[in-house]
N, C-alpha and C positions, 0 to 999 in steps of 0.2 A: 504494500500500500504506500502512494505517493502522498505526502500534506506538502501542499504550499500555502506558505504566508505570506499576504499582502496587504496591507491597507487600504478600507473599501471608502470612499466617500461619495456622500449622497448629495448631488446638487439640483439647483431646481435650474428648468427648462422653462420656458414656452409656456405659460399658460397655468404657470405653476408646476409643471410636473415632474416629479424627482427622477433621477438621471442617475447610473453607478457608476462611479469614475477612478479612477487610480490618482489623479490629479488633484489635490482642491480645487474649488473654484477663486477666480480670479476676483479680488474685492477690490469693488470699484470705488472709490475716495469721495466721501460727502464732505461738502462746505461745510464748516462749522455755521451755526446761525439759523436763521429761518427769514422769511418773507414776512414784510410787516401786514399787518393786518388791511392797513389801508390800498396795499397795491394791490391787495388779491378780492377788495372789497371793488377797488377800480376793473380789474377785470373780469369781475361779476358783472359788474355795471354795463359796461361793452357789449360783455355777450347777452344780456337780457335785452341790451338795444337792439342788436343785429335780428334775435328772435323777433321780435314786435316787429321790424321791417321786412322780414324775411316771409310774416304772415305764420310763423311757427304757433305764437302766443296772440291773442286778439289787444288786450292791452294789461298795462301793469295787475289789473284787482287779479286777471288771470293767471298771472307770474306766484301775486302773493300767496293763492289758494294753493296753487301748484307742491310751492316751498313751504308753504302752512308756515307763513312767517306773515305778521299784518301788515296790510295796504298802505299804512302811513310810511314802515320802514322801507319797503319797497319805492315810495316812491322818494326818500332820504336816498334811499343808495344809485336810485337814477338819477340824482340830480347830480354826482357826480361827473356825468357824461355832460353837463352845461359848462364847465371848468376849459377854457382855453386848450388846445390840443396840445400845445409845449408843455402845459403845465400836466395833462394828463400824463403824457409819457415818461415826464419825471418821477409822479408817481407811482409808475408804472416800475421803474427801473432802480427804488430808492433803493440804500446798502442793504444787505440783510443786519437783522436785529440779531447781535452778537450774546446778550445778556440784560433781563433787566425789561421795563416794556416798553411798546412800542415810540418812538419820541412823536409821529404824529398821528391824530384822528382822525374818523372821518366829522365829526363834532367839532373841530375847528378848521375844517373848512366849508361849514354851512354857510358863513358868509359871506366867503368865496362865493359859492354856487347860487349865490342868490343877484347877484351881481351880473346883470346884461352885458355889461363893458368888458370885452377882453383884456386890456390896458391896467384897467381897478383890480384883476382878479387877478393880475400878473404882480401888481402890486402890493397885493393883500399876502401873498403865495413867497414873495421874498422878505416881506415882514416877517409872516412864520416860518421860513425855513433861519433864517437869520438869530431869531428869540430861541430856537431845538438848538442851533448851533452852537450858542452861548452857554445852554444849559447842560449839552454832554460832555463828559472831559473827555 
Protein backbone atom coordinates (compact mmCIF):
# COMPACT_ATOMS: atom_id res chain seq x y z
CA UNK A 1 0.00 0.00 0.00
CA UNK A 2 1.12 3.59 -1.28
CA UNK A 3 0.20 6.99 1.30
CA UNK A 4 0.81 10.07 -0.03
CA UNK A 5 0.88 13.24 1.69
CA UNK A 6 -0.05 16.43 0.48
CA UNK A 7 -1.62 19.45 1.58
CA UNK A 8 -5.24 19.84 0.36
CA UNK A 9 -6.64 23.60 0.09
CA UNK A 10 -10.16 24.41 -0.58
CA UNK A 11 -10.69 27.63 -2.46
CA UNK A 12 -13.72 29.37 -3.68
CA UNK A 13 -14.46 29.73 -7.50
CA UNK A 14 -17.01 31.39 -9.48
CA UNK A 15 -20.12 31.73 -7.84
CA UNK A 16 -18.88 30.69 -4.79
CA UNK A 17 -17.85 27.28 -5.31
CA UNK A 18 -15.17 25.43 -3.60
CA UNK A 19 -12.21 24.26 -5.72
CA UNK A 20 -9.38 21.48 -4.24
CA UNK A 21 -6.01 22.80 -4.99
CA UNK A 22 -2.49 22.13 -3.84
CA UNK A 23 -1.90 25.86 -4.01
CA UNK A 24 -3.48 28.48 -1.68
CA UNK A 25 -5.20 30.93 -3.04
CA UNK A 26 -3.82 34.13 -4.10
CA UNK A 27 -5.04 37.18 -1.54
CA UNK A 28 -5.98 39.88 -3.07
CA UNK A 29 -4.93 43.22 -0.96
CA UNK A 30 -7.80 45.51 0.47
CA UNK A 31 -7.57 49.20 1.01
CA UNK A 32 -7.46 49.96 4.56
CA UNK A 33 -10.66 52.35 5.07
CA UNK A 34 -14.13 52.28 3.65
CA UNK A 35 -16.25 54.64 1.47
CA UNK A 36 -17.85 57.46 3.34
CA UNK A 37 -21.25 57.34 3.67
CA UNK A 38 -22.11 60.34 1.67
CA UNK A 39 -20.44 59.18 -1.67
CA UNK A 40 -22.28 55.83 -1.67
CA UNK A 41 -25.58 57.92 -0.49
CA UNK A 42 -24.45 60.19 -3.94
CA UNK A 43 -24.43 57.10 -5.96
CA UNK A 44 -27.73 55.87 -4.67
CA UNK A 45 -28.95 59.08 -5.68
CA UNK A 46 -27.61 58.68 -9.58
CA UNK A 47 -28.96 55.56 -9.82
CA UNK A 48 -32.42 56.17 -8.59
CA UNK A 49 -32.38 59.04 -11.05
CA UNK A 50 -31.33 57.17 -14.07
CA UNK A 51 -34.20 54.57 -12.93
CA UNK A 52 -37.06 57.33 -12.99
CA UNK A 53 -35.74 58.40 -16.57
CA UNK A 54 -35.15 55.07 -17.79
CA UNK A 55 -39.03 54.55 -16.85
CA UNK A 56 -37.63 51.45 -14.48
CA UNK A 57 -39.55 53.24 -11.35
CA UNK A 58 -42.70 55.65 -12.04
CA UNK A 59 -41.53 58.35 -9.43
CA UNK A 60 -39.69 58.64 -6.05
CA UNK A 61 -43.05 57.52 -3.56
CA UNK A 62 -42.27 54.23 -5.85
CA UNK A 63 -38.59 54.03 -5.11
CA UNK A 64 -39.60 54.61 -1.28
CA UNK A 65 -42.03 51.76 -1.13
CA UNK A 66 -39.63 49.70 -3.12
CA UNK A 67 -36.76 50.39 -0.38
CA UNK A 68 -39.41 50.45 2.60
CA UNK A 69 -37.43 53.54 3.53
CA UNK A 70 -40.06 56.81 3.80
CA UNK A 71 -40.82 59.27 0.84
CA UNK A 72 -39.59 62.40 2.75
CA UNK A 73 -35.92 60.60 2.83
CA UNK A 74 -36.04 59.48 -0.58
CA UNK A 75 -36.76 62.49 -1.76
CA UNK A 76 -33.44 64.15 0.92
CA UNK A 77 -31.39 61.61 -0.82
CA UNK A 78 -32.46 62.93 -4.54
CA UNK A 79 -31.93 66.18 -3.89
CA UNK A 80 -28.52 65.24 -3.82
CA UNK A 81 -28.58 64.99 -7.76
CA UNK A 82 -29.41 69.17 -7.76
CA UNK A 83 -25.78 69.75 -6.35
CA UNK A 84 -23.49 71.09 -9.35
CA UNK A 85 -21.92 68.05 -11.38
CA UNK A 86 -18.17 69.16 -10.04
CA UNK A 87 -19.37 69.18 -6.99
CA UNK A 88 -21.16 65.65 -7.38
CA UNK A 89 -18.06 63.88 -8.57
CA UNK A 90 -16.07 65.12 -5.75
CA UNK A 91 -18.31 63.44 -3.62
CA UNK A 92 -18.32 60.86 -5.44
CA UNK A 93 -14.56 60.33 -5.22
CA UNK A 94 -13.99 61.65 -1.50
CA UNK A 95 -10.71 59.77 0.41
CA UNK A 96 -11.83 56.70 2.04
CA UNK A 97 -12.65 57.06 5.91
CA UNK A 98 -9.57 55.78 7.53
CA UNK A 99 -10.92 55.67 11.36
CA UNK A 100 -13.40 57.42 13.40
CA UNK A 101 -16.69 58.89 11.33
CA UNK A 102 -17.53 60.02 8.49
CA UNK A 103 -16.15 64.02 8.31
CA UNK A 104 -19.17 64.90 5.84
CA UNK A 105 -23.11 64.51 5.80
CA UNK A 106 -25.48 64.30 3.78
CA UNK A 107 -27.35 66.87 6.45
CA UNK A 108 -24.94 69.41 5.70
CA UNK A 109 -25.37 69.74 2.45
CA UNK A 110 -29.15 70.23 2.49
CA UNK A 111 -28.38 73.67 2.00
CA UNK A 112 -26.24 73.09 -0.62
CA UNK A 113 -29.04 71.38 -2.59
CA UNK A 114 -31.58 73.68 -1.96
CA UNK A 115 -29.77 76.27 -3.62
CA UNK A 116 -30.66 76.95 -7.71
CA UNK A 117 -27.32 78.78 -8.39
CA UNK A 118 -24.51 76.44 -9.40
CA UNK A 119 -21.90 79.28 -8.20
CA UNK A 120 -23.78 79.59 -4.22
CA UNK A 121 -23.47 75.80 -4.09
CA UNK A 122 -19.82 75.68 -5.32
CA UNK A 123 -19.46 78.19 -2.76
CA UNK A 124 -21.33 76.73 0.10
CA UNK A 125 -19.30 73.04 -0.95
CA UNK A 126 -15.75 74.89 -0.26
CA UNK A 127 -16.89 76.42 2.82
CA UNK A 128 -17.41 72.99 4.13
CA UNK A 129 -14.81 71.08 2.78
CA UNK A 130 -12.52 73.92 4.11
CA UNK A 131 -14.22 73.84 8.08
CA UNK A 132 -13.65 69.02 7.65
CA UNK A 133 -10.22 70.26 6.80
CA UNK A 134 -9.50 72.29 9.75
CA UNK A 135 -11.16 69.82 11.92
CA UNK A 136 -9.17 66.53 10.90
CA UNK A 137 -5.56 66.22 11.80
Amino acid sequence: MITVKTKVYFNRAAHGRKTIDTQPAARTAVDPGRVPRISRLMALAIHFDEMIRAGKVANISEIARLTHVTQPRITQLMNLCHLAPDIQEEILFLPLVMRGRDPIHEHMLRAATSMADWTHQRRRWSELRSRVSAVQP
